[in-house]
mmCIF file of the N, C-alpha and C atoms, coordinates in Angstrom:
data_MODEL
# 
_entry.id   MODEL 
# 
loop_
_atom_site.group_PDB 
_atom_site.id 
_atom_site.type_symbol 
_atom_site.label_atom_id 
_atom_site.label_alt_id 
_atom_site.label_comp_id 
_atom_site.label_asym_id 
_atom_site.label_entity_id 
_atom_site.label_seq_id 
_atom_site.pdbx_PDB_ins_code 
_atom_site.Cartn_x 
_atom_site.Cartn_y 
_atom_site.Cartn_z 
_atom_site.occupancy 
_atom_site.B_iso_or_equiv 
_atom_site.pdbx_formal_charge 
_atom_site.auth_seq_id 
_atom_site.auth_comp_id 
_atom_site.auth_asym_id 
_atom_site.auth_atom_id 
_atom_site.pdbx_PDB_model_num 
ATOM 1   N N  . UNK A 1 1  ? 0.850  -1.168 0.000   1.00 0.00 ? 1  UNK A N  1 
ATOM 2   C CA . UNK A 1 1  ? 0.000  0.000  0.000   1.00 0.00 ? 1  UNK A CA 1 
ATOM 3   C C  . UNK A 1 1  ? 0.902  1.239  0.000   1.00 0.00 ? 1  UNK A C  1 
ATOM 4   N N  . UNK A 1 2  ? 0.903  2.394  -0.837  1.00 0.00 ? 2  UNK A N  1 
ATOM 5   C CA . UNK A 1 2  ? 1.456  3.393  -0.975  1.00 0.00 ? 2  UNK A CA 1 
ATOM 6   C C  . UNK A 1 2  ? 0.492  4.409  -0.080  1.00 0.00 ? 2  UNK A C  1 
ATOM 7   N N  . UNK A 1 3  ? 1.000  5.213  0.716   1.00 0.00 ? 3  UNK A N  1 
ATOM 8   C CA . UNK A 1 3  ? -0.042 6.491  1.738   1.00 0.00 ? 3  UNK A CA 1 
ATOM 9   C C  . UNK A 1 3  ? 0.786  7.332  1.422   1.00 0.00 ? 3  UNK A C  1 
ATOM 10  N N  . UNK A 1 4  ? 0.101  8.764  1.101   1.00 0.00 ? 4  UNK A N  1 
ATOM 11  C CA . UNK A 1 4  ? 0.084  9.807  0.508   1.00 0.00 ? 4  UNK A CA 1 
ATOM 12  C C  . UNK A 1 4  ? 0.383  10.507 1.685   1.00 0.00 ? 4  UNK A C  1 
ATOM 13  N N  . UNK A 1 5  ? 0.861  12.285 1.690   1.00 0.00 ? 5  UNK A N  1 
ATOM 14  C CA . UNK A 1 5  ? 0.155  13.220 2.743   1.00 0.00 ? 5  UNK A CA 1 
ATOM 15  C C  . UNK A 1 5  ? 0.486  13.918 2.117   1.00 0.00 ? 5  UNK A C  1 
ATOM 16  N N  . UNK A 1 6  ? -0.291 15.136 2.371   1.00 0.00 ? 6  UNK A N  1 
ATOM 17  C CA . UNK A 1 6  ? -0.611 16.129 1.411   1.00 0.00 ? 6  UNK A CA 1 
ATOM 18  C C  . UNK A 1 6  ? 0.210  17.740 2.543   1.00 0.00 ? 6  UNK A C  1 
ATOM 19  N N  . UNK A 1 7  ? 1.263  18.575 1.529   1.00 0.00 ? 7  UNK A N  1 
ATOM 20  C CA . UNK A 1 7  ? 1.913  19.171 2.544   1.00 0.00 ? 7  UNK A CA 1 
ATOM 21  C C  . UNK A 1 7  ? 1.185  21.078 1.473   1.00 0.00 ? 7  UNK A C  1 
ATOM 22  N N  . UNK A 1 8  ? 1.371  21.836 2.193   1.00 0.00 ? 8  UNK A N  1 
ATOM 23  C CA . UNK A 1 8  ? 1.165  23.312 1.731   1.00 0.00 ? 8  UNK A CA 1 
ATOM 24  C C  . UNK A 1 8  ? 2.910  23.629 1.277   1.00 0.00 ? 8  UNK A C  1 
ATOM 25  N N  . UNK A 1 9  ? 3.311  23.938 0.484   1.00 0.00 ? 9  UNK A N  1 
ATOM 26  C CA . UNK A 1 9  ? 4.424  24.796 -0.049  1.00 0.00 ? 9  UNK A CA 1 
ATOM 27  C C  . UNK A 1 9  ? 4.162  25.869 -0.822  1.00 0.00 ? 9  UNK A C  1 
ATOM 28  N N  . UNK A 1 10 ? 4.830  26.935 -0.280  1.00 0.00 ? 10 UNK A N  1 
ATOM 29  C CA . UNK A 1 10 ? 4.992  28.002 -0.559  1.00 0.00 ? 10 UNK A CA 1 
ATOM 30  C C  . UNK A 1 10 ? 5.877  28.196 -1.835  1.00 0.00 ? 10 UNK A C  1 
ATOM 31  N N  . UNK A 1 11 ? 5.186  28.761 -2.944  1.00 0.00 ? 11 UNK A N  1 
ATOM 32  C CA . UNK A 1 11 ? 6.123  29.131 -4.472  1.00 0.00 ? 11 UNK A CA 1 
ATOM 33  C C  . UNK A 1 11 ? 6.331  30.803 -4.584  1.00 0.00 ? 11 UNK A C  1 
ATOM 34  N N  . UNK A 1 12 ? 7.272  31.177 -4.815  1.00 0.00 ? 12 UNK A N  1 
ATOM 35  C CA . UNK A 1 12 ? 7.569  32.535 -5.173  1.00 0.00 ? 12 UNK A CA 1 
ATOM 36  C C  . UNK A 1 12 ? 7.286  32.601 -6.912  1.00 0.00 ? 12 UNK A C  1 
ATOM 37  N N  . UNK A 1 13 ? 6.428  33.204 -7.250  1.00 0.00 ? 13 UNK A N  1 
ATOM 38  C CA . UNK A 1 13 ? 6.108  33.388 -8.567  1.00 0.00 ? 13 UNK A CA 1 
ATOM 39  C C  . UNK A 1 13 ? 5.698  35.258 -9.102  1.00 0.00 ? 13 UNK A C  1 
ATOM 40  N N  . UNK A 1 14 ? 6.593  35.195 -10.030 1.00 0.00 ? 14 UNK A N  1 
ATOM 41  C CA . UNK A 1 14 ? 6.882  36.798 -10.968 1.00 0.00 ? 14 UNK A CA 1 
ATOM 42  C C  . UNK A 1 14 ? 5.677  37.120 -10.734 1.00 0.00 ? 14 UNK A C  1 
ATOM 43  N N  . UNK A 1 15 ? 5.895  38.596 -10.381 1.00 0.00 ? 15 UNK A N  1 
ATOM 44  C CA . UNK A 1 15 ? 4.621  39.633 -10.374 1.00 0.00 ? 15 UNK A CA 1 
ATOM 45  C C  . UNK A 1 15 ? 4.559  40.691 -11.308 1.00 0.00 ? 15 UNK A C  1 
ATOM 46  N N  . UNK A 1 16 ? 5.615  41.538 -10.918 1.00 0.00 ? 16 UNK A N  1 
ATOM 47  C CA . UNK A 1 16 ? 6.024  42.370 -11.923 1.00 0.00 ? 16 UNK A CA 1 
ATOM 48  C C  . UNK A 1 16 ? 7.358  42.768 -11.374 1.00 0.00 ? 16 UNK A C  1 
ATOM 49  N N  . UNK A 1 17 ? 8.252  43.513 -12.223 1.00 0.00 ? 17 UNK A N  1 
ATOM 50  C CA . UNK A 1 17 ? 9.503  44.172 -12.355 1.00 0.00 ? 17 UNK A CA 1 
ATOM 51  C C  . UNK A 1 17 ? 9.204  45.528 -12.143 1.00 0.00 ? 17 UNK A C  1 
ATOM 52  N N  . UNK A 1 18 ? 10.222 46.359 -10.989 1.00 0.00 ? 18 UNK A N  1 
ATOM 53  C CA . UNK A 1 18 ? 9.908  47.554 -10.811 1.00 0.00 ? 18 UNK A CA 1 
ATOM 54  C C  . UNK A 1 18 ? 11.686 48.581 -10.587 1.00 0.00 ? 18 UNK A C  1 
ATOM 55  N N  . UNK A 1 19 ? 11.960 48.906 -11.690 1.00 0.00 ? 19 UNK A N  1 
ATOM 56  C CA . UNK A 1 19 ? 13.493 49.334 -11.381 1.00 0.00 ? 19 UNK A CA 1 
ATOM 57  C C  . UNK A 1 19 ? 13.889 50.302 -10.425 1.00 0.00 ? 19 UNK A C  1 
ATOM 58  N N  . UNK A 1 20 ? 15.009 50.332 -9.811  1.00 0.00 ? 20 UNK A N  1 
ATOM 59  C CA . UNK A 1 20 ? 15.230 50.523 -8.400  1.00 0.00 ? 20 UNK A CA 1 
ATOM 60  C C  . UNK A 1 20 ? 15.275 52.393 -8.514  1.00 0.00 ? 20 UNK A C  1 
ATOM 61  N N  . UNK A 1 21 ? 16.238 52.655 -10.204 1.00 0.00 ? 21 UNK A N  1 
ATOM 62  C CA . UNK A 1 21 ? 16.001 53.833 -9.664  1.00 0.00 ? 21 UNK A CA 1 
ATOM 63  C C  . UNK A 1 21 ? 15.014 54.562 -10.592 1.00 0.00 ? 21 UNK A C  1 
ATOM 64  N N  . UNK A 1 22 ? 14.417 54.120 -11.664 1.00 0.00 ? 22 UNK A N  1 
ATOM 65  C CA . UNK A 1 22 ? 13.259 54.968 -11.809 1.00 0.00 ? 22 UNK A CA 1 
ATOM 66  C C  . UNK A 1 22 ? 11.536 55.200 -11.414 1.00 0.00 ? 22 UNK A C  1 
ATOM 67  N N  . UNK A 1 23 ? 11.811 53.448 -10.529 1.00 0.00 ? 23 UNK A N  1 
ATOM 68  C CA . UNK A 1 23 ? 10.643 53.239 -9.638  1.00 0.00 ? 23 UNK A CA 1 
ATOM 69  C C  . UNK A 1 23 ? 9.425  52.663 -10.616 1.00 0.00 ? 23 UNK A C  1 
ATOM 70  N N  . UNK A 1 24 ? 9.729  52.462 -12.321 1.00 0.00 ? 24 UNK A N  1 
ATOM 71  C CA . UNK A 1 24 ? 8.636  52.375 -13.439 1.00 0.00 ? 24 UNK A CA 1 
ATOM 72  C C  . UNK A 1 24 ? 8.584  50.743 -13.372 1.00 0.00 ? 24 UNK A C  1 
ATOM 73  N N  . UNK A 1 25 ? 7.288  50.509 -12.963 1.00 0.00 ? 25 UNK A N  1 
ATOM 74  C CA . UNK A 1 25 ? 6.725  49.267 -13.145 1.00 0.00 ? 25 UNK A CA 1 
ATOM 75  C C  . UNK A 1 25 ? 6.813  48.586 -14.751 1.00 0.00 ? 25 UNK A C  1 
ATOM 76  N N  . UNK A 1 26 ? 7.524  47.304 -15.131 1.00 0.00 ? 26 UNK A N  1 
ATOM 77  C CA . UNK A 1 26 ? 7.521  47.151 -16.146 1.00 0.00 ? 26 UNK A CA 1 
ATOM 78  C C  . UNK A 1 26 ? 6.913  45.666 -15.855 1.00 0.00 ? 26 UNK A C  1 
ATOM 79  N N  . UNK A 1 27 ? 5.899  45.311 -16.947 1.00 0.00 ? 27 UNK A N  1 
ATOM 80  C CA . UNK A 1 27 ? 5.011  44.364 -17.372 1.00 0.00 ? 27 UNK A CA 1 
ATOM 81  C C  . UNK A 1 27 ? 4.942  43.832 -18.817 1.00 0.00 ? 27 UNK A C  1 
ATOM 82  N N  . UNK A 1 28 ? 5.216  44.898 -19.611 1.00 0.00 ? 28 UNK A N  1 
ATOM 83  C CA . UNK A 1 28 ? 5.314  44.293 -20.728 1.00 0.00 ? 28 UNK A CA 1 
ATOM 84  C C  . UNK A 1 28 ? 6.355  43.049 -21.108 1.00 0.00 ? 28 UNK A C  1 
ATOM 85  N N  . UNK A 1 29 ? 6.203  41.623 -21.490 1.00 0.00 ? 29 UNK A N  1 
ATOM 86  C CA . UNK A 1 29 ? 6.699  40.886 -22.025 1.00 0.00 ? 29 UNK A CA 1 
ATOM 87  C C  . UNK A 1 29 ? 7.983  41.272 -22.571 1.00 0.00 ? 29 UNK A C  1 
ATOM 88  N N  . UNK A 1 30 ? 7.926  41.883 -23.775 1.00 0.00 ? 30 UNK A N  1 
ATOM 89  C CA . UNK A 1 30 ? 9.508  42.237 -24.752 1.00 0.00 ? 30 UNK A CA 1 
ATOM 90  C C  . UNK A 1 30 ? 9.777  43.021 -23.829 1.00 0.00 ? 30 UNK A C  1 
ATOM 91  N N  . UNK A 1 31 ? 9.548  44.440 -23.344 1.00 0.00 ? 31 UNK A N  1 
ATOM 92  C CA . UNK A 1 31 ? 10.450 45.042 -22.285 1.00 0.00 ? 31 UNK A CA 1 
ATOM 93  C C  . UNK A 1 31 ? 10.853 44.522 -21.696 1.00 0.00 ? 31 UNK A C  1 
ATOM 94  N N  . UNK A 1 32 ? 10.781 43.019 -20.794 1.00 0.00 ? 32 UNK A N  1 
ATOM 95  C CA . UNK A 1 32 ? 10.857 42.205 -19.673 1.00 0.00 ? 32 UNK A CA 1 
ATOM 96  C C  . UNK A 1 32 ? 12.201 41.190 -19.605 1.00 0.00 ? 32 UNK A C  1 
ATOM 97  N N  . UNK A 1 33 ? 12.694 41.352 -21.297 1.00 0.00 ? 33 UNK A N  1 
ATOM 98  C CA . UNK A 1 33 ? 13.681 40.561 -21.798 1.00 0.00 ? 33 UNK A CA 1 
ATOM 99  C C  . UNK A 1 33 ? 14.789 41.810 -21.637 1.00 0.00 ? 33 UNK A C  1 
ATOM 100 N N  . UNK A 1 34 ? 14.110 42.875 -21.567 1.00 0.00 ? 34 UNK A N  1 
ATOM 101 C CA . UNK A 1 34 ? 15.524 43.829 -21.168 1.00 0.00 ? 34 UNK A CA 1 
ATOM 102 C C  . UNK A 1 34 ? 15.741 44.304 -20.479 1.00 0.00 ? 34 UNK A C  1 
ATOM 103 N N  . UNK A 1 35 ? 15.408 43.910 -18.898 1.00 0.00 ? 35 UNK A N  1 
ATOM 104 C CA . UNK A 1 35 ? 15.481 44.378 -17.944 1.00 0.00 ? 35 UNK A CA 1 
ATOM 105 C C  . UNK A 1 35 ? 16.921 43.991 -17.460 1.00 0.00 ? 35 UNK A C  1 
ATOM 106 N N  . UNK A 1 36 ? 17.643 44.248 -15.963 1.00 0.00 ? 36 UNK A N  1 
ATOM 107 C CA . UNK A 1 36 ? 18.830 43.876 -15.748 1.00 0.00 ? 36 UNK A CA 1 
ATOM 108 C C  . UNK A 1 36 ? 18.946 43.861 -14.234 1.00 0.00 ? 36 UNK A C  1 
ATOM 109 N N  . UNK A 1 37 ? 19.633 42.600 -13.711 1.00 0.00 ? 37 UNK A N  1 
ATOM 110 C CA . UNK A 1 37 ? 19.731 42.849 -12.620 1.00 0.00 ? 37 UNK A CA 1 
ATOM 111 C C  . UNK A 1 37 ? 21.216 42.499 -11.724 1.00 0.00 ? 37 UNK A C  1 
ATOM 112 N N  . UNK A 1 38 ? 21.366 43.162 -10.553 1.00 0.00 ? 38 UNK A N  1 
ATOM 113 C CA . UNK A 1 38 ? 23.115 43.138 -10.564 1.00 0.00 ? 38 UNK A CA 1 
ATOM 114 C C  . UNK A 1 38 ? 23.071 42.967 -9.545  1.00 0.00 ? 38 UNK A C  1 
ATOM 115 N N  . UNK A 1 39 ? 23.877 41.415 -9.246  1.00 0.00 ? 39 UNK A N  1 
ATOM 116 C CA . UNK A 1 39 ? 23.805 41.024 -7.776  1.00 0.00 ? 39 UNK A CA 1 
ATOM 117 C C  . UNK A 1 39 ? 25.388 40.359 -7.529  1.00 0.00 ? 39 UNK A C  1 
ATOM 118 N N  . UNK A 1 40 ? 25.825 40.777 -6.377  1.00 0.00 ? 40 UNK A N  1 
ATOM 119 C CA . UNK A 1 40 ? 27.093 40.408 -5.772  1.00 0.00 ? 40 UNK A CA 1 
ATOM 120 C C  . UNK A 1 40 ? 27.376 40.703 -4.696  1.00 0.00 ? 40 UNK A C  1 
ATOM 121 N N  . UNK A 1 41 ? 28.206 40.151 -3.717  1.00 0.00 ? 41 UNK A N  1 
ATOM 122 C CA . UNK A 1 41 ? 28.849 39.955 -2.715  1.00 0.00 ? 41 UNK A CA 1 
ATOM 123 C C  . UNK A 1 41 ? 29.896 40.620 -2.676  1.00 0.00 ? 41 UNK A C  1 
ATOM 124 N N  . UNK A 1 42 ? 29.856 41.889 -1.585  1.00 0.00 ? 42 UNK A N  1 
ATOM 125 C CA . UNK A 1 42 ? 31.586 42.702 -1.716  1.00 0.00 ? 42 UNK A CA 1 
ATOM 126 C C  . UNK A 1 42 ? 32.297 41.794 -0.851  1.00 0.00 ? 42 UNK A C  1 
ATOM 127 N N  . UNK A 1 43 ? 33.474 41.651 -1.299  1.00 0.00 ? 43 UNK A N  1 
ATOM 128 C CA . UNK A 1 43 ? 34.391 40.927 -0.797  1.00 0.00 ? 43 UNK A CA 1 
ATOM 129 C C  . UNK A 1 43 ? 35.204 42.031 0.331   1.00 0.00 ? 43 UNK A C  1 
ATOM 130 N N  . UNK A 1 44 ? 36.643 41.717 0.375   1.00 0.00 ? 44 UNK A N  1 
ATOM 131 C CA . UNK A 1 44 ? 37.285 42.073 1.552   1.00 0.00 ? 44 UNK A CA 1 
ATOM 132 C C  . UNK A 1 44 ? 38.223 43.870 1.239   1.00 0.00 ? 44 UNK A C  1 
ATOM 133 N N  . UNK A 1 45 ? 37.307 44.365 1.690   1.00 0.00 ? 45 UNK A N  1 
ATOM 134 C CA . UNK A 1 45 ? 37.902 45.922 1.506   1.00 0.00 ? 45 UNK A CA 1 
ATOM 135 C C  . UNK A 1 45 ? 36.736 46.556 0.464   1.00 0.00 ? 45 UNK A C  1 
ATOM 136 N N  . UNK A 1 46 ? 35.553 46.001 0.063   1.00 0.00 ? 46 UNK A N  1 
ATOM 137 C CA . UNK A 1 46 ? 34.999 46.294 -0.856  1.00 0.00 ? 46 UNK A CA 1 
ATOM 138 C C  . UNK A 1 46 ? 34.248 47.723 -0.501  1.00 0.00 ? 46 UNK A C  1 
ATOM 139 N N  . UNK A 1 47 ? 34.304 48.748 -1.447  1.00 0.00 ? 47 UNK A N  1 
ATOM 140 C CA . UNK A 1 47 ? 33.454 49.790 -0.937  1.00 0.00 ? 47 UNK A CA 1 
ATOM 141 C C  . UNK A 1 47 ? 32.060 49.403 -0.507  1.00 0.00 ? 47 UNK A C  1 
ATOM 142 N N  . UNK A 1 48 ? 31.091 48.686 -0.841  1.00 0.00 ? 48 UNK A N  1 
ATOM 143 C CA . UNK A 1 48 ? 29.917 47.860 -0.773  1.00 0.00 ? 48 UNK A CA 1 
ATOM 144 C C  . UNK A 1 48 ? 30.275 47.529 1.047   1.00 0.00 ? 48 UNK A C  1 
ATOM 145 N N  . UNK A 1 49 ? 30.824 46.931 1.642   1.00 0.00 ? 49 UNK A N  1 
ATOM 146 C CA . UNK A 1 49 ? 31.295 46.596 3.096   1.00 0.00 ? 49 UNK A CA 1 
ATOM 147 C C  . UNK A 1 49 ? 31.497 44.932 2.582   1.00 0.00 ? 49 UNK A C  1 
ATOM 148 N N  . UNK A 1 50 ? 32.563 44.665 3.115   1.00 0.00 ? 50 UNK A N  1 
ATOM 149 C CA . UNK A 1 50 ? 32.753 43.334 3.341   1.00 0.00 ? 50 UNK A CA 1 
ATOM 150 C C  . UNK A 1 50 ? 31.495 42.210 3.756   1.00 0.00 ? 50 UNK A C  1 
ATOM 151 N N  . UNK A 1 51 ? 31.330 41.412 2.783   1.00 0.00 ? 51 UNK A N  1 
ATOM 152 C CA . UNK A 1 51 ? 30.049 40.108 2.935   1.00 0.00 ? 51 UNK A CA 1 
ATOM 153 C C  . UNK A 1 51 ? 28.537 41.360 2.834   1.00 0.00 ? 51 UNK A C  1 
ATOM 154 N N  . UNK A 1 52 ? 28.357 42.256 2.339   1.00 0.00 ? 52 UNK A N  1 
ATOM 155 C CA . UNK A 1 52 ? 27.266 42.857 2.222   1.00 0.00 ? 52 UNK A CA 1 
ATOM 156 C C  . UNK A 1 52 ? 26.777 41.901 0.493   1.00 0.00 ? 52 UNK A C  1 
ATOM 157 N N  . UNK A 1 53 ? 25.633 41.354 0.837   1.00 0.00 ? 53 UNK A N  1 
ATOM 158 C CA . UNK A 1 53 ? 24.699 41.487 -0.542  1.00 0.00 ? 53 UNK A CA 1 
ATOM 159 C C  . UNK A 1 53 ? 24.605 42.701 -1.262  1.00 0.00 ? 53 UNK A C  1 
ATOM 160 N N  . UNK A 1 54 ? 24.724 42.535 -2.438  1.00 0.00 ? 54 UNK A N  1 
ATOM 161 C CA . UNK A 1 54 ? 24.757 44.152 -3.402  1.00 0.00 ? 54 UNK A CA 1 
ATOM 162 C C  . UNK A 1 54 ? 23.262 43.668 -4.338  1.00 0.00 ? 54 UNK A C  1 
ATOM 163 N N  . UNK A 1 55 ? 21.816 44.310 -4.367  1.00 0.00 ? 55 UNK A N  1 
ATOM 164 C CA . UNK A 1 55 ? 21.207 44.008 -5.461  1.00 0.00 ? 55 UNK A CA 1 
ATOM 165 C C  . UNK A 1 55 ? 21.475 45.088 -5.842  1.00 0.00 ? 55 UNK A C  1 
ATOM 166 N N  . UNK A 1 56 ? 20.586 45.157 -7.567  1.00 0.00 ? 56 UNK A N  1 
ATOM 167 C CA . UNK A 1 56 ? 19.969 46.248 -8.323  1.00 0.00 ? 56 UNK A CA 1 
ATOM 168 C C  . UNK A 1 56 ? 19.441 45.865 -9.251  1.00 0.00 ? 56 UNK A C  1 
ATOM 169 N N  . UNK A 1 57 ? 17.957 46.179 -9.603  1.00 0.00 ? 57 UNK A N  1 
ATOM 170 C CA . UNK A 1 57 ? 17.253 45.843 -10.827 1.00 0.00 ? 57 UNK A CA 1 
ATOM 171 C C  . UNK A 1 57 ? 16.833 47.125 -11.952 1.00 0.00 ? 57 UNK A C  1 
ATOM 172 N N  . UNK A 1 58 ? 17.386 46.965 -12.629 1.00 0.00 ? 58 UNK A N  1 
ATOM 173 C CA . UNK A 1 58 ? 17.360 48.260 -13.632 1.00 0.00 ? 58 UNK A CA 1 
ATOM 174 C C  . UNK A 1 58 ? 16.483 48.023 -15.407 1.00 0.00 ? 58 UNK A C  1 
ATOM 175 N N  . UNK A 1 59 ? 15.577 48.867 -15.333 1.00 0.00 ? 59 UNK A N  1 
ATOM 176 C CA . UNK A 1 59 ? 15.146 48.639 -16.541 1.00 0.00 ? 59 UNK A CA 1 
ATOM 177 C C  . UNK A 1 59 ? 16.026 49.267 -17.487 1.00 0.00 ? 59 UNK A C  1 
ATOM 178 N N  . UNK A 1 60 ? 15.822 49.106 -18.950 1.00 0.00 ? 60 UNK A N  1 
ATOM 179 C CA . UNK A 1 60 ? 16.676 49.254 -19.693 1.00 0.00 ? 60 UNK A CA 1 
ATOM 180 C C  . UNK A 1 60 ? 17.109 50.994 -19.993 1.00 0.00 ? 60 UNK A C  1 
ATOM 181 N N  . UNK A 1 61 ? 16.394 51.524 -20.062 1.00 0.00 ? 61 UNK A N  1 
ATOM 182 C CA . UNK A 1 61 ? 16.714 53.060 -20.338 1.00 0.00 ? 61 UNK A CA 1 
ATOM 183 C C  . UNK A 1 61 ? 17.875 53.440 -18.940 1.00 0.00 ? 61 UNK A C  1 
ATOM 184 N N  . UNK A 1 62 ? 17.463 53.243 -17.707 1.00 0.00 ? 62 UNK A N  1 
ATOM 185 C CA . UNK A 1 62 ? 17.924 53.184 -16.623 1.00 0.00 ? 62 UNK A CA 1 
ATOM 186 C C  . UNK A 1 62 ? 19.420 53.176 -16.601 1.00 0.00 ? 62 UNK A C  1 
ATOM 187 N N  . UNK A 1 63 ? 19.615 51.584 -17.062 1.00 0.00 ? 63 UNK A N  1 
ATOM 188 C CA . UNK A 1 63 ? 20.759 51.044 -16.941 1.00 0.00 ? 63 UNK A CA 1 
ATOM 189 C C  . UNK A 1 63 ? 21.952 51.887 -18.593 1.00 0.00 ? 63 UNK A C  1 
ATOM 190 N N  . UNK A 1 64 ? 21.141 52.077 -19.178 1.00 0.00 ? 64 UNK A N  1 
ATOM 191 C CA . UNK A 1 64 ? 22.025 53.338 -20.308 1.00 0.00 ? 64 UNK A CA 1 
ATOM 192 C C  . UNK A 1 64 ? 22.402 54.566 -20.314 1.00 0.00 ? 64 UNK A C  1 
ATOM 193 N N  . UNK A 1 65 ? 21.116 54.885 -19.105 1.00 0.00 ? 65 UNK A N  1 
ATOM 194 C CA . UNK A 1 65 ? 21.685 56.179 -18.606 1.00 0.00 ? 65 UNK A CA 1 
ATOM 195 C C  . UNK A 1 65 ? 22.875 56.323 -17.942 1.00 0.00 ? 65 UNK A C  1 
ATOM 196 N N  . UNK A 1 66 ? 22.994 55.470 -17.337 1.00 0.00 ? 66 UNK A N  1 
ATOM 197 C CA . UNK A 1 66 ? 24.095 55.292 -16.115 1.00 0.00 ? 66 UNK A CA 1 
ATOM 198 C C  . UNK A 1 66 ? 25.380 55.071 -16.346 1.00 0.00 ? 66 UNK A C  1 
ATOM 199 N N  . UNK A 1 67 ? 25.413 53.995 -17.594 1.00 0.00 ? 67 UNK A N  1 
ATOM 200 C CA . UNK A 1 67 ? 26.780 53.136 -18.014 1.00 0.00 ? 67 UNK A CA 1 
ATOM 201 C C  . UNK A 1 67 ? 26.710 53.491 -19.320 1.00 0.00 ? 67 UNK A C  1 
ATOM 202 N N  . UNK A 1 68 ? 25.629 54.090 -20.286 1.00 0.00 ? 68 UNK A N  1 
ATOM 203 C CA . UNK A 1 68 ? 25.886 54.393 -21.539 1.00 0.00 ? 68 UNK A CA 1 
ATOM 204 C C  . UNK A 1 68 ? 27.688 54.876 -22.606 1.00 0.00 ? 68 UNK A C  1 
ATOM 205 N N  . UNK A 1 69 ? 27.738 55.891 -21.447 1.00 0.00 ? 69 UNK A N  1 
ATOM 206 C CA . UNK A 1 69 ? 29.021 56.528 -21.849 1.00 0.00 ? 69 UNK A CA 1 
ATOM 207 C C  . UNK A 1 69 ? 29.998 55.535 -22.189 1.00 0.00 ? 69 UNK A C  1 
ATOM 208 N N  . UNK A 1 70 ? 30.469 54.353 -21.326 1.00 0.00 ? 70 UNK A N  1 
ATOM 209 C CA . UNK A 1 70 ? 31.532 53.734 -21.212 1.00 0.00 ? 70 UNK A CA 1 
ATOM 210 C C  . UNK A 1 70 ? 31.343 52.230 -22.052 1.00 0.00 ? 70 UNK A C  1 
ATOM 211 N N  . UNK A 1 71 ? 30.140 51.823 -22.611 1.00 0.00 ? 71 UNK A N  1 
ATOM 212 C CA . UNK A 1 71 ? 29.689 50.918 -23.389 1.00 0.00 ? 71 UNK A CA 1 
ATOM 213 C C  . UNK A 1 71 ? 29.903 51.213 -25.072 1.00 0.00 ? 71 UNK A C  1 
ATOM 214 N N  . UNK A 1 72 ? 30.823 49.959 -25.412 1.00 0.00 ? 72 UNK A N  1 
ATOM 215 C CA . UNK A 1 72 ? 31.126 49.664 -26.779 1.00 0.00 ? 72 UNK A CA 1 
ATOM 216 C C  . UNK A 1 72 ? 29.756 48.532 -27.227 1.00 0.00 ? 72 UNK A C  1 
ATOM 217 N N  . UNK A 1 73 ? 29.252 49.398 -28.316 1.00 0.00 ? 73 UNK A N  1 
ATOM 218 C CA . UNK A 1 73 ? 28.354 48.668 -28.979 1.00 0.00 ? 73 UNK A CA 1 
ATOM 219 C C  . UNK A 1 73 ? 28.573 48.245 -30.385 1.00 0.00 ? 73 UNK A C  1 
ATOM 220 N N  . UNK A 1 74 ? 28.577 46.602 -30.576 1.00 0.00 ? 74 UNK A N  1 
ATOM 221 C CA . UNK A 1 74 ? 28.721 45.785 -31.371 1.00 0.00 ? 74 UNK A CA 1 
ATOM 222 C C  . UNK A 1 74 ? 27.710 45.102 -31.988 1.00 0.00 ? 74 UNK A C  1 
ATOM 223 N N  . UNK A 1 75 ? 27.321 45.591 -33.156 1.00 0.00 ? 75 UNK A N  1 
ATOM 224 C CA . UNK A 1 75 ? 26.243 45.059 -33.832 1.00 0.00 ? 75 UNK A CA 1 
ATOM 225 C C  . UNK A 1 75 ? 27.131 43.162 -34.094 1.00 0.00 ? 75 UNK A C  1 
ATOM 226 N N  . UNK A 1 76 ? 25.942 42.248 -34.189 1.00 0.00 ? 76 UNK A N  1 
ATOM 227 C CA . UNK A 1 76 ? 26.446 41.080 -34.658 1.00 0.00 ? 76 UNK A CA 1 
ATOM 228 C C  . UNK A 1 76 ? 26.773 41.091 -36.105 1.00 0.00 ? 76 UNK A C  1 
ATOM 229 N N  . UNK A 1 77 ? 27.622 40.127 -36.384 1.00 0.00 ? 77 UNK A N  1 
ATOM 230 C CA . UNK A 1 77 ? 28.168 40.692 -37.945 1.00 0.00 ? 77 UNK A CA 1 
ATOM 231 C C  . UNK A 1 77 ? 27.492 38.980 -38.247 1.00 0.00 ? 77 UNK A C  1 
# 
């Protein structure tokens, strides 16, 4: 005889995307493929503080404003 039990688990499932610094809720699908998010651990001396979690979720205009200048853009050949 096989006995079952039946348990409740909790799933974290996408709601929406909301970038950190322009605060713009993004939902649209294709926008959703260009969103960006930047996560790391400062290590030892790191301006961030040592073992601090670093997020940031940036929609795309966001993240060009910021780093645009210093980005080489390469069309695929």
């Amino acid at each position: 005889m096989i006995v079952y039990k039946t348990e409740m688990v909790e799933h974290r499932l996408f709601d929406k995307f909301i970038c950190d610094r322009c605060l713009r809720e993004v939902t649209d699908e294709m926008e959703l493929q260009e969103v960006h998010s930047i996560r790391f651990k400062g290590g030892y001396g790191s301006i961030f503080g040592d073992g601090n979690n670093v997020d940031c979720d940036l929609c795309q205009q966001c993240l060009k404003d910021l780093i645009g200048d210093f980005c080489v853009l390469n069309a695929e050949e």
